[in-house]
N, C-alpha and C positions, 0 to 999 in steps of 0.2 A: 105758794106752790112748792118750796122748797122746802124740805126737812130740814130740822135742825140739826141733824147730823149733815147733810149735805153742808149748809151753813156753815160750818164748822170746819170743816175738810175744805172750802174755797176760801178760806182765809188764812189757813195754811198755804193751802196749792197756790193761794194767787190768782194770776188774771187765766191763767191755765184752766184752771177748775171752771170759773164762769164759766169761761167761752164753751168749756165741755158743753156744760147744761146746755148753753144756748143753741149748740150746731152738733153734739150727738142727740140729742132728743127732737130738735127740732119740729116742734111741736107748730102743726098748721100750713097754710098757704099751698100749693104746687111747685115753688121755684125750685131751685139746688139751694144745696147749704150754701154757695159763694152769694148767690142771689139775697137769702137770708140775712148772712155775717158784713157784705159787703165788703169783702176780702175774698183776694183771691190767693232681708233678713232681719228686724224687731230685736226680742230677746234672743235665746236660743231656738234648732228648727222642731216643734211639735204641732203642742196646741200653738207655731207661728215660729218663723226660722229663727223667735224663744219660743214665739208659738211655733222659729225652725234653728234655735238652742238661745226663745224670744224676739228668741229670733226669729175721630171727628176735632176735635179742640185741642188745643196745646195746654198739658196740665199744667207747665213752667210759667204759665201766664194766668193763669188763676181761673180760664174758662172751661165752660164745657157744655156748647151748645148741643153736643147729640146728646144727651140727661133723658129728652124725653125720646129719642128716635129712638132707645134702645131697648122700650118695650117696658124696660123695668124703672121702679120709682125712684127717686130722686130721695139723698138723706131723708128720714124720718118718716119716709111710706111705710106701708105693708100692704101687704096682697089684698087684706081687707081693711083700708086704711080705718082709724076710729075718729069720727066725727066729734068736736067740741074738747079735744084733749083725753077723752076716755081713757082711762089703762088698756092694757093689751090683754084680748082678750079672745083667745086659741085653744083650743085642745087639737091635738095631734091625732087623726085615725090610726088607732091600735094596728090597722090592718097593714102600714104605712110603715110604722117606724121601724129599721131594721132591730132582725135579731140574730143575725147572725154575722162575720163580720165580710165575709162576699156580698150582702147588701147594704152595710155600712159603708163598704167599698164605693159601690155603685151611687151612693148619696153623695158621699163626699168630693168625689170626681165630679157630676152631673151641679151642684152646690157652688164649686170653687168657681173662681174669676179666671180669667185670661189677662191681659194688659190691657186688650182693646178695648173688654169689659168694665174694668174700675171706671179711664176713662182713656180717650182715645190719643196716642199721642206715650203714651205709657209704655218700657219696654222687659222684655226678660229679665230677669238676675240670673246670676248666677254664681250655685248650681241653680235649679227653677224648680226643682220637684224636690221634696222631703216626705219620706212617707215608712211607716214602717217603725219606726222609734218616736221614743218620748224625752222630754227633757229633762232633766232631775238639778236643783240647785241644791248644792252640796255645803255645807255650816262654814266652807269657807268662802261663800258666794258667790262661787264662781261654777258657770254652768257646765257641764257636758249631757251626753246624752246617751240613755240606756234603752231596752224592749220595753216595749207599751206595757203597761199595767192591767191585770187581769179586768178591772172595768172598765176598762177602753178597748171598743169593739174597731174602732178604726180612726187614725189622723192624718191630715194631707193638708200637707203648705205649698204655697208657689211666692217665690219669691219676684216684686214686680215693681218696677223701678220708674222714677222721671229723671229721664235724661239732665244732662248737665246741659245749659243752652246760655251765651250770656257772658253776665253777671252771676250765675244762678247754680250752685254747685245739683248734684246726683243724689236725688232722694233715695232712701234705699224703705222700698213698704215691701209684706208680707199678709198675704191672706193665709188662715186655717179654720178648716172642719174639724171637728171633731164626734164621733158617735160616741157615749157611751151605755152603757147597757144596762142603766136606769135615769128616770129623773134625781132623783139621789144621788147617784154618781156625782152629773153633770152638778147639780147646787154645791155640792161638796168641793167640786174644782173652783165653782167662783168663789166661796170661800177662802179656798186657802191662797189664792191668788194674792187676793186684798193683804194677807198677811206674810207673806213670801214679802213685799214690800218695806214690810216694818222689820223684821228681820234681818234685812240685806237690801238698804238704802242706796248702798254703793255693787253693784255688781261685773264680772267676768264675762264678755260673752265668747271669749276666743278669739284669736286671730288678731289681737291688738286690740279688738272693741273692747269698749266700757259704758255702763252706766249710771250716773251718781243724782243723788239727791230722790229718789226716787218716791211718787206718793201716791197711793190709789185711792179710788172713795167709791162706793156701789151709789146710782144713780137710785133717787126716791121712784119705786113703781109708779105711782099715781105718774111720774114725768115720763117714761116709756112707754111709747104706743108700737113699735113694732118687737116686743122680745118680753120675756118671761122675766126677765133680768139682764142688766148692762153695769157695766162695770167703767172707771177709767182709771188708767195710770200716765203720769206724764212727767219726766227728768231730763237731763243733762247727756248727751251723746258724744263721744271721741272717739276715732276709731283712723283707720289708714284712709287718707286720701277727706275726711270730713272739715280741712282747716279750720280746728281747731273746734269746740266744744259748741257744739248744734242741741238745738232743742229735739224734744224725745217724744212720741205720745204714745199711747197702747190701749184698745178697747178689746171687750169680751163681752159675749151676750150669751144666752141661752133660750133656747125654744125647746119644750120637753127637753130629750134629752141627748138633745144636740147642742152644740157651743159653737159660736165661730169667734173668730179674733183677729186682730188687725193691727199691724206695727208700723209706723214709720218714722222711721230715723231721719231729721232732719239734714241741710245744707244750706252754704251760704247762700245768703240771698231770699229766706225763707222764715217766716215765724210763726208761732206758735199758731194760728187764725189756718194758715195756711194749712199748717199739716192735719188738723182737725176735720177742718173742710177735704182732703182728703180719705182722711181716717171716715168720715160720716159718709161719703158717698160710696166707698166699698162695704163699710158695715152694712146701711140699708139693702143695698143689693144682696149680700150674703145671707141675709135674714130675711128675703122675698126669697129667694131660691130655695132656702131651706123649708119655706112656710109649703110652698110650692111641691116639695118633696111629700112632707107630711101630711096635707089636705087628702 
């Protein structure tokens, strides 16, 4: 079921990479990805605060029984889930995708998560809005952030956090949309994504953040049933208030030619199982609300 590139890239990445396959695709069943795994700001602020400059239940406890009360699917849904593992398989009503960027606007907003949304128990970051700019990583790897790119009709991150409770430091996640104004565009962003990593292994993100060791690998289609394409990257985190070096993860998907993305930065108390299983239940959601937009 898996490519030999995928292959390949989890033996580099380690037990990271697995678990991707296993709980962002998460192929089958009804439960939540924790159900599944049995486990319970990103870059900078764009496509995520990397994507923002990468930048009911208690998430600190690995639950989340509202999953189904919230209407929307649980990791590795879609709107029209595919039966027997199928690939993903959408076309976007022409009538539907914006073209201008006040309707990009309007998707992107309508698309994004709240805290209660990912999962309940979740609270603000801050800042909590990014919108308006795009991120640029510079040859000395370190990010800052400039005006969106003429094929980018619109991006909006919310930066959204699990509390500190415990034993159990402050996760720092990041949801983003992003429009742009082809399917090209959009393929061309997962692209260079994957290569922004080999690049710059080791990255800036401001403010005292950093990230090191960094690795990505494009998820085999045939293993994606909610998204045109998915992506993962997952490294080494430090930053102010993280003691000391936390695990890292970062997905990206695309539907036509929308992307959304998803960061979060780990804490103590936390591993690699964990932050996936959160990364997988805002991705799905982001990618039902998107499909939702575009139908």
């Amino acid at each position: 079921m898996v490519s030999v590139h995928t292959v390949r890239c989890s033996v580099v990445m380690g037990t990271a990479a697995v678990s991707a396959v296993a709980v962002l695709t998460a192929c089958g069943g009804d439960g939540s990805a924790s159900e599944r795994t049995g486990e319970g700001g990103g870059r900078p602020a764009s496509a995520g605060a990397e994507d923002a400059v990468r930048g009911g239940g208690d998430p600190s406890d690995g639950s989340n029984p509202d999953a189904e009360a919230s209407g929307e699917p649980s990791a590795g849904s879609s709107a029209d889930p595919q039966e027997g593992g199928d690939a993903y398989d959408f076309t976007p009503d022409p009538k539907k995708v914006p073209k201008s960027a006040s309707q990009a606007r309007k998707l992107t907003r309508n698309a994004s998560l709240e805290p209660a949304d990912w999962t309940p128990g979740m609270v603000r970051h801050d800042p909590y809005e990014t919108a308006g700019t795009w991120p640029v990583l510079a040859d000395s790897c370190v990010w800052s952030r400039g005006g969106m790119p003429g094929h980018v009709l619109d991006s909006y991150t919310r930066g959204i956090d699990v509390p500190a409770k415990g034993d159990r430091g402050r996760v720092q996640g990041s949801v983003t949309v992003t429009v742009h104004r082809t399917v090209e565009d959009a393929d061309r962003e997962m692209k260079d994504t994957v290569q922004e990593s080999f690049r710059c292994p080791g990255q800036e993100l401001g403010g005292g953040q950093r990230l090191d060791g960094l690795m990505s690998m494009h998820l085999d289609r045939k293993d994606v049933n909610n998204a045109d394409a998915t992506l993962f990257e997952a490294g080494k985190y430090t930053g102010p208030g993280s003691g000391g070096q936390q695990e890292y993860v970062w997905t990206k998907s695309r539907i036509g030619p929308v992307t959304t993305a998803v960061s979060v930065k780990g804490a103590e108390g936390y591993g690699t199982t964990d932050l996936l299983r959160l990364a997988a239940e805002a991705g799905a959601k982001l990618l039902y609300r998107v499909e939702t937009e575009l139908k």
